[in-house]
N, C-alpha and C positions, 0 to 999 in steps of 0.2 A: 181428787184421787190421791191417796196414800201410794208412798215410796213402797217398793218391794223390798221386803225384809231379806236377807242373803241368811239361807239357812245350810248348814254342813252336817252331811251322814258323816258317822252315825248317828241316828236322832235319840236323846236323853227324856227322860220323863220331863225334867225342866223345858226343855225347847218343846217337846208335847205341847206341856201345861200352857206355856205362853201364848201357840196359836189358837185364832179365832175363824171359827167360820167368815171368810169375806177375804181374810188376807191373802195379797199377792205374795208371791214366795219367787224367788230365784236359786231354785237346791243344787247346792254341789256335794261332789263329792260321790262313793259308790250306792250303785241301785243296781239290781236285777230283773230281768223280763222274765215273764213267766203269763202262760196264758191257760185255758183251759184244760188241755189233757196233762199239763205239766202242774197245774192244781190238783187234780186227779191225783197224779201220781204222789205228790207233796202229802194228799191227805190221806189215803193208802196207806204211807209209810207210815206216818202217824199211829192211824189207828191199829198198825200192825205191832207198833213200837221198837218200828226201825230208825236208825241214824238216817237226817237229812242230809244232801249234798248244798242244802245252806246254812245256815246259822241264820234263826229267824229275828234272836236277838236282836233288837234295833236294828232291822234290817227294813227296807223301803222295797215291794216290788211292783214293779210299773207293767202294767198290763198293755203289753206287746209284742210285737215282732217284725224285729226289720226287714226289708226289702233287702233282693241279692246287694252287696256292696257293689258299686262304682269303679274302674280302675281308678288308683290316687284317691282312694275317698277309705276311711276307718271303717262306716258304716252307710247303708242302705238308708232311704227317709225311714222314720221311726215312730208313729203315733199313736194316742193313745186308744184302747178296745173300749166295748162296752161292757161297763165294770158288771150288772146283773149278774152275766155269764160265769162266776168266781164265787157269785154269793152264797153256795151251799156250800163252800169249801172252809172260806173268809173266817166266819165266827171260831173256827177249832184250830186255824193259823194264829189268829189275834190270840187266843189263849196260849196257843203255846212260844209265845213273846214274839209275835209281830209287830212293826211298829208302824208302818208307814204305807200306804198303798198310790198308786196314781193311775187314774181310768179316765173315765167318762161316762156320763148320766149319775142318776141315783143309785142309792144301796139298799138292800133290803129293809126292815124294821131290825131286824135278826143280827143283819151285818153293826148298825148303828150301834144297838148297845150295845154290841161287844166291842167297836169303838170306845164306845163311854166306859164302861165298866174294866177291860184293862188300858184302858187308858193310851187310845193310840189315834191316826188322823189319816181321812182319805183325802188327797188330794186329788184334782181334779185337772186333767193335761188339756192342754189345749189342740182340737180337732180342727184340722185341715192344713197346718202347717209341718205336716212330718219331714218336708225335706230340711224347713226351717230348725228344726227340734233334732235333728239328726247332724247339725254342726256344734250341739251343746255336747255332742259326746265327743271323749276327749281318747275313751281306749275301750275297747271291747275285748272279752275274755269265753270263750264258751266252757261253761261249771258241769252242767248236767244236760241228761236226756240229746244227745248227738241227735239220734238218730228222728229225732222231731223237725228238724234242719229250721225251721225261721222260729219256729216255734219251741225250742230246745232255750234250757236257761241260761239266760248270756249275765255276765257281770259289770254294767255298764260304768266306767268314773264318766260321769256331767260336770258341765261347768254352768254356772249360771239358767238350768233347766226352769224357764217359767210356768208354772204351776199356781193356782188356787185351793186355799182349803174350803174345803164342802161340806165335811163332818171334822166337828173338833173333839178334844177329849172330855166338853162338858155337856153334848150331846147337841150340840146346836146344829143344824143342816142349811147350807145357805139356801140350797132352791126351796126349799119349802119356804124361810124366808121371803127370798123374791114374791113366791108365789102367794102367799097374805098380803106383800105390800101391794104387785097388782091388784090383786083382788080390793083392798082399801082404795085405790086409787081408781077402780071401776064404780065406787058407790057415789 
């Protein structure tokens, strides 16, 4: 097993280009939660060609929503959605300079090449550890959409957030991956 690469937002075309499908990542640095009706809203704005309450520039959004906070705690457990739920949105974000996503499961066809084509990487969070994944936040800030309350877009700084990439910017997909080699490995 390969070391985890320690990657920091904002993410550059260069750090793009470098990751590969398979690699473990430990990302610091800020990310945004944002989940379905806050997609919605994101691609609304868009197509109406109104200003966003993010800058999608090299921006990373991690598809979730925390849990009420804890007394003495920053933030509530934190993990990742199933990324599907985003994919009609996904392709016209990445266009208008997304760079970076973190979910879980697969992405559409649709979602992938616009991965590949502007050049951006979904990571993949890791499920069932939220309480775990909710000490890598360092400061929580709420940007947009209040009144969504868990679901409303927070501006998360991480520290060392493990993650893997799933789709890279040369169009490779780890589970499909995997799922040839089983497949080879069943014959």
């Amino acid at each position: 097993m390969t070391k985890p690469r320690q990657i920091q937002t904002l993410l550059t075309d260069e750090v793009i280009a470098s990751l590969h499908a398979g690699d473990m990542v430990l990302l610091s640095g800020e990310v945004y939660t944002a989940r379905d009706v806050a997609h919605r809203r994101l691609y609304d704005a868009l197509e109406r060609g109104e200003k966003l309450p993010i800058d999608l520039k090299t921006s990373v959004i991690f598809y979730a929503a925390p849990t009420p906070t804890p007394p003495r705690k920053i933030i509530g457990s934190i993990g990742p959605t199933t990324s599907y739920r985003m994919d009609f949105f996904t392709p016209r974000l990445i266009e208008n300079g997304l760079k970076g996503m973190i979910g879980k499961g697969m992405r559409s066809p649709e979602v992938v090449a616009a991965i590949q084509k502007y050049k951006a990487v979904y990571f993949g969070g890791i499920g069932g550890i939220a309480a775990l994944t909710a000490r890598c936040v360092k400061k929580v800030e709420l940007v947009a959409y209040e009144e969504l309350g868990p679901e409303a877009i927070r501006m998360l700084t991480v520290k060392n957030l493990p993650v893997v990439v799933i789709n890279d910017s040369e169009g490779k997909d780890l589970y499909e991956e995997a799922q040839r080699n089983w497949q080879l490995r069943r014959q």
